[in-house]
RONUVEX-350860 format. One record per residue (C-alpha): residue in one letter; x, y, z. Coordinates in Angstrom, 1 decimal, decimal comma. Each point is the difference from the previous one (the first is absolute). Example, Ala and Ser with C-alpha at 12.3 -4.5 7.8 and 13.67 -1.06 7.14 Angstrom:
<pts>
['A'; [12,3; -4,5; 7,8]]
['S'; [1,4; 3,4; -0,7]]
</pts>
This chain:
<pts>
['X'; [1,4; 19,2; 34,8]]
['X'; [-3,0; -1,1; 2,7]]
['X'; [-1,2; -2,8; -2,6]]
['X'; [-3,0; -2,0; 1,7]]
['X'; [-1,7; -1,3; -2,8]]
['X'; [2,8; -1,0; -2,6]]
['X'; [3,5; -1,5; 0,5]]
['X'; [3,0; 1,4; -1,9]]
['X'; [3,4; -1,3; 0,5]]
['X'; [3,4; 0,0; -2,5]]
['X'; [2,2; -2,7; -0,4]]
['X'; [2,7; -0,5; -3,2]]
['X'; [-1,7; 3,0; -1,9]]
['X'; [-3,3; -1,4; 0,2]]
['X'; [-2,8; 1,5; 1,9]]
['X'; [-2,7; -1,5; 1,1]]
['X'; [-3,5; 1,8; 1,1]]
['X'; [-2,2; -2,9; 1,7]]
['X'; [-3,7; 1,2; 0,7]]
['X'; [-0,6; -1,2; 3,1]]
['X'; [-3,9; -0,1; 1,5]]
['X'; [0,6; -3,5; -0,8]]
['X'; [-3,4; -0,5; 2,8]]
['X'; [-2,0; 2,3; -2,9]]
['X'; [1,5; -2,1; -3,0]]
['X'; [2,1; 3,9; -0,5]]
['X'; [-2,8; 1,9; -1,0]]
['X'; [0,7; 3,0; -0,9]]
['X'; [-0,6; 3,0; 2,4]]
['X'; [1,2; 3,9; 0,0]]
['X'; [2,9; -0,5; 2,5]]
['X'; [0,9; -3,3; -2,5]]
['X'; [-0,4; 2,6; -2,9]]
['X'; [2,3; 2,7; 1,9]]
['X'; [3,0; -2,4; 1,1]]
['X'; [0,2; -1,6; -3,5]]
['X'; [0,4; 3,8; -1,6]]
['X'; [2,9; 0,5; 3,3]]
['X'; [1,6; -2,7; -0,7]]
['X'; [0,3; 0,4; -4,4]]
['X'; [0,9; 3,5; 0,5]]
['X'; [3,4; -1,5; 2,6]]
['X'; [0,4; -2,6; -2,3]]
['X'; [0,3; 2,7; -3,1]]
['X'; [2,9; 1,8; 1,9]]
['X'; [1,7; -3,1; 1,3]]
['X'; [2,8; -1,0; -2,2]]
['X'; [0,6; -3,3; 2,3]]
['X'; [-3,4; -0,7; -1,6]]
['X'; [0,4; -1,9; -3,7]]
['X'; [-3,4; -1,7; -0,3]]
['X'; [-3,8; -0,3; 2,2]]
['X'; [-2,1; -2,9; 0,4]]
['X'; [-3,4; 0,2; 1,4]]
['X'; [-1,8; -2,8; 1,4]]
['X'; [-2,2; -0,5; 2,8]]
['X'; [0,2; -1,7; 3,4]]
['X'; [-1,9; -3,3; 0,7]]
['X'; [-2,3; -1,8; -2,2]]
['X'; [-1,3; 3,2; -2,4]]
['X'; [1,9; 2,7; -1,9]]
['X'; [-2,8; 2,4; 0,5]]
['X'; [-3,7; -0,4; 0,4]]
['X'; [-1,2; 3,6; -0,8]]
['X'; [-1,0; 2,6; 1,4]]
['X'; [-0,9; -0,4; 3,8]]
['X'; [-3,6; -0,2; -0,2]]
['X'; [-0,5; 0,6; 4,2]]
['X'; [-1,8; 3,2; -0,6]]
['X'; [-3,1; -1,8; -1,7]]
['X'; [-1,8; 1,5; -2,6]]
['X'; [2,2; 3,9; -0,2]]
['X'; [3,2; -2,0; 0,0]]
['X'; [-0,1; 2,0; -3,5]]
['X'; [-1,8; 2,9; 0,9]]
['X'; [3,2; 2,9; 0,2]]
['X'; [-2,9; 2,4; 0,8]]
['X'; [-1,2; -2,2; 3,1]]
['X'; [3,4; -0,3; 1,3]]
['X'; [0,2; 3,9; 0,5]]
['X'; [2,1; 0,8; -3,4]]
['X'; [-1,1; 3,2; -1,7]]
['X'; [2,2; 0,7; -2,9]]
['X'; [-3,5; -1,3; -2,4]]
['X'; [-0,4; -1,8; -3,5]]
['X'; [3,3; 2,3; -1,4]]
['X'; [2,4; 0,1; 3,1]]
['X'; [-0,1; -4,2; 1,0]]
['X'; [2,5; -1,7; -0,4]]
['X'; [-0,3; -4,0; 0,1]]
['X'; [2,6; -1,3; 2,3]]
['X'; [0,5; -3,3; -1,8]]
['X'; [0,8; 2,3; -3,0]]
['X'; [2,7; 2,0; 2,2]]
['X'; [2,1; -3,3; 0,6]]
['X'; [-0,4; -1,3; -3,9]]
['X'; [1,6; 3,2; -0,8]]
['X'; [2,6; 0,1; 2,2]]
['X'; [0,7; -3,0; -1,3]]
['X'; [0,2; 0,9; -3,7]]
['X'; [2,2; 2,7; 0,7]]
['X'; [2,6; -2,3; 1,9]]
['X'; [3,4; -0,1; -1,3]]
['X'; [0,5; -3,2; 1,4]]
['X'; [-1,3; -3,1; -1,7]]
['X'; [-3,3; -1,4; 2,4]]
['X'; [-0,9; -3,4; 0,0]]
['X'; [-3,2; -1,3; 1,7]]
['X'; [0,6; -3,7; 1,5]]
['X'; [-4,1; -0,8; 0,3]]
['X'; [0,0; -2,9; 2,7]]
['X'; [-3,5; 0,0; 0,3]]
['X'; [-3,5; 1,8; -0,7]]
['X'; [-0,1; 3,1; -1,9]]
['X'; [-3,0; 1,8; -0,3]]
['X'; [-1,5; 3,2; -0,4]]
['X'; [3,1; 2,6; 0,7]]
['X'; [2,2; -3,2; 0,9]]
['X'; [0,3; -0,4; -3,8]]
['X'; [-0,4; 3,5; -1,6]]
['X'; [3,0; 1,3; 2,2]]
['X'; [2,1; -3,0; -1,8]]
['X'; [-0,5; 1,2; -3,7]]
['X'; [2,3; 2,6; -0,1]]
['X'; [3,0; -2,7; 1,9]]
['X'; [2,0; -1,0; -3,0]]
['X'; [-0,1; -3,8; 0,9]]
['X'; [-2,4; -1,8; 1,4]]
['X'; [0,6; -3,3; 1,6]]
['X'; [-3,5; -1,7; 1,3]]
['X'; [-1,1; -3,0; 1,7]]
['X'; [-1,7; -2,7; -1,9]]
['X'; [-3,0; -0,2; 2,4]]
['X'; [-0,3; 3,6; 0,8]]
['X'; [-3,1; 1,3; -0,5]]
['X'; [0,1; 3,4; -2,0]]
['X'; [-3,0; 2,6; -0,6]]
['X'; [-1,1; 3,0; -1,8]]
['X'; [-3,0; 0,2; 2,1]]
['X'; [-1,5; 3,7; 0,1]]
['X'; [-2,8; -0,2; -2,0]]
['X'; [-0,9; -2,6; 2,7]]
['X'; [0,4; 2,7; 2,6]]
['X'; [-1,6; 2,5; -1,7]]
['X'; [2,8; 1,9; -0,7]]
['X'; [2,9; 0,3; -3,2]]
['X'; [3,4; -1,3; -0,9]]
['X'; [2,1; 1,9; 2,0]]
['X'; [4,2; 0,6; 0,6]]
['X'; [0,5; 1,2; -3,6]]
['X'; [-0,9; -3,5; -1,4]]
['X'; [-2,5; 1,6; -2,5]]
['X'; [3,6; 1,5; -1,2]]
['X'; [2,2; -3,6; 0,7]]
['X'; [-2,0; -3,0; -0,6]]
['X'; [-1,1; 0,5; -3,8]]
['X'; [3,5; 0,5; -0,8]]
['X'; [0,8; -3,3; 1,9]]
['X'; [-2,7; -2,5; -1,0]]
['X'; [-1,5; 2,1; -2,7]]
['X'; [-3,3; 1,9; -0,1]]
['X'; [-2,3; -2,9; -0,6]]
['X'; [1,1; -2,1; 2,8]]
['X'; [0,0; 3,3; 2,4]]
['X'; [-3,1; 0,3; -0,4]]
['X'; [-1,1; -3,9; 0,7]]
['X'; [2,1; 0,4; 3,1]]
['X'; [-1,7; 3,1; 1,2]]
['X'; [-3,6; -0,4; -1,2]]
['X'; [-0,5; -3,0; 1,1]]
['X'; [2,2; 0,2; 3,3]]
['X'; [0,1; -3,7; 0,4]]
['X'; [3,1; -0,9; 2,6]]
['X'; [2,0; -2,9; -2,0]]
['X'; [3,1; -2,0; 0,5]]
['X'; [3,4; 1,3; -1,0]]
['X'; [0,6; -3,1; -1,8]]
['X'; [-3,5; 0,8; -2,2]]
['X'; [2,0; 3,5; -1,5]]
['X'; [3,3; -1,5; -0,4]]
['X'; [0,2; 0,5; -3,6]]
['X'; [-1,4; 3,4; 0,1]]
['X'; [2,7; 2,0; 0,3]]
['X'; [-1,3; 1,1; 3,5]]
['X'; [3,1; -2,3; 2,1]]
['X'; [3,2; -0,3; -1,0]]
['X'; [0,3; -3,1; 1,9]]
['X'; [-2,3; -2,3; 1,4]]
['X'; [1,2; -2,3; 2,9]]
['X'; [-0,6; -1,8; 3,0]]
['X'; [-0,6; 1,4; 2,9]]
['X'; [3,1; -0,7; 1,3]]
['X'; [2,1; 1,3; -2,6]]
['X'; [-1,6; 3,2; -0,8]]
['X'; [2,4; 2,4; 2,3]]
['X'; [3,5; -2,5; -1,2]]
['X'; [-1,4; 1,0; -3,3]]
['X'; [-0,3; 3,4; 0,7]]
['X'; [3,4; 0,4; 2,4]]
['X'; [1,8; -1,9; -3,2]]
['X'; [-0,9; 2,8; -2,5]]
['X'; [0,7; 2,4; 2,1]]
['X'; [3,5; -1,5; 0,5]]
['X'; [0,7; -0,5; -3,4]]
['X'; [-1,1; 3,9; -0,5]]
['X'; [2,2; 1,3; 3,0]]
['X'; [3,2; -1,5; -0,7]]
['X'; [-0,1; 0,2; -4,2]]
['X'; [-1,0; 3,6; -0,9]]
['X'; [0,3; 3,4; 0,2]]
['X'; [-2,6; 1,9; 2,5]]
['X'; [-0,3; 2,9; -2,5]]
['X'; [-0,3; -2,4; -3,0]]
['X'; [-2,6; -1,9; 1,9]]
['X'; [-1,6; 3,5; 0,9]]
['X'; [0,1; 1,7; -3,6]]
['X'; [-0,6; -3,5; -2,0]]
['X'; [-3,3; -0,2; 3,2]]
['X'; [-1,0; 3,5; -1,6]]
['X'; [0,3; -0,6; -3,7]]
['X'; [-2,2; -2,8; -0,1]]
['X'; [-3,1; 1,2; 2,3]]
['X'; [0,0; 3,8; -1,6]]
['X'; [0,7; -1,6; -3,4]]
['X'; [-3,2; -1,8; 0,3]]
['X'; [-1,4; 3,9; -1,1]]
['X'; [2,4; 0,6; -2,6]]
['X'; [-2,6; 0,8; -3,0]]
['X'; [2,8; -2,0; -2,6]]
['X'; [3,7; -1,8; 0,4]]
['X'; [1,7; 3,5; -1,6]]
['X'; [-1,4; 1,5; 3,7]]
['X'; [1,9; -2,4; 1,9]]
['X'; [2,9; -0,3; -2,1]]
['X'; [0,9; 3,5; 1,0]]
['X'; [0,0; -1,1; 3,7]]
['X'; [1,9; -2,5; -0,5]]
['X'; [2,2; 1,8; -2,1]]
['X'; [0,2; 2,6; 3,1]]
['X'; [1,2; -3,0; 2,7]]
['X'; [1,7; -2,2; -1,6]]
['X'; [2,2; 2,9; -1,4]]
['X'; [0,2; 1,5; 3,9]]
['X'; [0,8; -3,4; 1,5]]
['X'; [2,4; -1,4; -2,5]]
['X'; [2,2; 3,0; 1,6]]
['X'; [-0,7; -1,2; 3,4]]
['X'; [2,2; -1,7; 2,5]]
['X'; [-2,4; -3,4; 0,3]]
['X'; [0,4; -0,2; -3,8]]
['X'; [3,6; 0,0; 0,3]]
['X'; [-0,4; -2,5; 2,7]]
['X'; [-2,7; -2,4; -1,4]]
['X'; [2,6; -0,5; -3,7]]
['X'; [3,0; 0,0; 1,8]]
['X'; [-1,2; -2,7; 2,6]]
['X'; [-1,4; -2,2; -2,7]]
['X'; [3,0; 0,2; -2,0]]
['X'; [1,9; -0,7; 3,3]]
['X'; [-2,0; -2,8; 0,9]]
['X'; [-0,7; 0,9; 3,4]]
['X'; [-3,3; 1,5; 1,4]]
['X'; [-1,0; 3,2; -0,1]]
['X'; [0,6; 3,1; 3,0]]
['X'; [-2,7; 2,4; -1,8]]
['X'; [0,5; 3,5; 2,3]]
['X'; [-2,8; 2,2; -0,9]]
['X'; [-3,1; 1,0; 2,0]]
['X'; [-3,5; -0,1; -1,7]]
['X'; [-0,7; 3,2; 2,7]]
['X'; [3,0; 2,3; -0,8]]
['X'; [1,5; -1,4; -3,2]]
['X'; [-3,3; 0,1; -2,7]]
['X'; [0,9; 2,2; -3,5]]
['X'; [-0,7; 3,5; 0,1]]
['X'; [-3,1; -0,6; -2,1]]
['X'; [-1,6; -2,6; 1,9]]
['X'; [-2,7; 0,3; 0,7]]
['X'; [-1,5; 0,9; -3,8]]
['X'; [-3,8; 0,0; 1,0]]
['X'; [-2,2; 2,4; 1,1]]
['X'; [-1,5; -0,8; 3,0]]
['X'; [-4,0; 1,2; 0,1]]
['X'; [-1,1; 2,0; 2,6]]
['X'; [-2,3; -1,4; 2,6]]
</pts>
């Protein structure tokens, strides 16, 4: 991969993509954008790969968008796109689902500011691990444009409707520490220990549990979120947890507890997922 404006490297299981424009606080270009969805899709098909953390390089996660263009930094039209009001596509959006349809568990290790896209593309990261001081913003509506990234989608369901809309309307940048009972972080930490934080829980998913659990349990809880009643998702569940009682890591995970020893889980969350997975029908875009 020719990667020139993130980092990616694997070590035990754990990759780790590092935005790095660290002389533009990471803000978020097309060629950013493109390398992220390069480097998800490898990391989908790598079995090597257990776990990803994102976090960014220097002193901000990301800034935004790159604003160098002036005023049509937003303007798709100005920039020479022609696909019109039915046929955009918002790129922020692109990454965010990408990242909801990873089978591998995402966690975003937030050493610094996050604003605009820098915290939209976080929402659908299953953990979020954040600097105390960092300075985080919904700020469209100060730009004159609208939540973007599929937050509309995430961020009610994480923080609940009424404080979505504070955060967006208002589009005040805040501390991390200010939201750290809102559901929005997992974590909030110094600094300093936001990406030990992060490599830790990555850890303590790569070496304790079955990528296809991981994967399917991943699945069940973000598509149950549209289950119309609990009789809905009892019938998925019904569906995987009769497929991977029969399955080799289920074998494994009792007969390694009951041993006493740690667990040698064999399956891949790319070649090994039940025959029904997945259950949802994807819309058409």
């Amino acid at each position: 991969m020719d990667l020139r404006q993130i980092k990616y490297v694997v070590e035990n299981r754990v990759g780790v993509i590092t935005l790095s424009r660290p002389d533009r606080m990471n803000a978020f270009t097309n060629r950013m954008l493109n390398e992220m969805l390069e480097v998800l899709e490898s990391a989908a098909r790598d079995d090597s790969v257990r776990v990803l953390v994102v976090t960014g390089e220097g002193r901000a996660f990301c800034a935004g968008a790159d604003l160098g263009a002036g005023g049509k930094t937003f303007d798709a039209e100005a920039a020479g796109e022609e696909v019109g009001l039915t046929g955009h596509r918002d790129g922020g959006g692109r990454v965010s689902l990408a990242l909801f349809a990873s089978r591998k568990p995402v966690i975003a290790a937030i050493n610094g500011a996050a604003v605009g896209v820098g915290i939209t593309m976080t929402l659908p990261m299953d953990i979020r691990v954040v600097a105390e001081d960092a300075k985080i913003g919904f700020v469209f509506a100060r730009r004159g444009i609208v939540p973007e990234a599929c937050s509309s989608w995430f961020l009610p369901r994480i923080v609940g409707i009424n404080k979505a809309v504070e955060l967006c309307v208002t589009g005040r940048v805040l501390r991390a520490a200010d939201e750290k009972d809102s559901g929005l972080f997992n974590y909030v930490v110094p600094a300093d220990q936001v990406l030990p934080k992060a490599m830790e829980l990555a850890r303590e998913i790569a070496d304790n549990t079955s990528a296809v659990s991981v994967a399917l349990a991943r699945a069940l809880l973000w598509h149950g979120l549209g289950q119309p009643d609990p009789q809905h998702a009892h019938l998925i569940d019904s569906k995987a947890i009769f497929a991977m009682g029969r399955s080799p890591d289920a074998y494994e995970g009792v007969q390694s507890f009951l041993e006493k020893r740690a667990p040698r889980f064999t399956m891949s969350s790319w070649t090994d997922m039940p025959e029904f997975y997945p259950w949802w029908i994807e819309p058409k875009v």
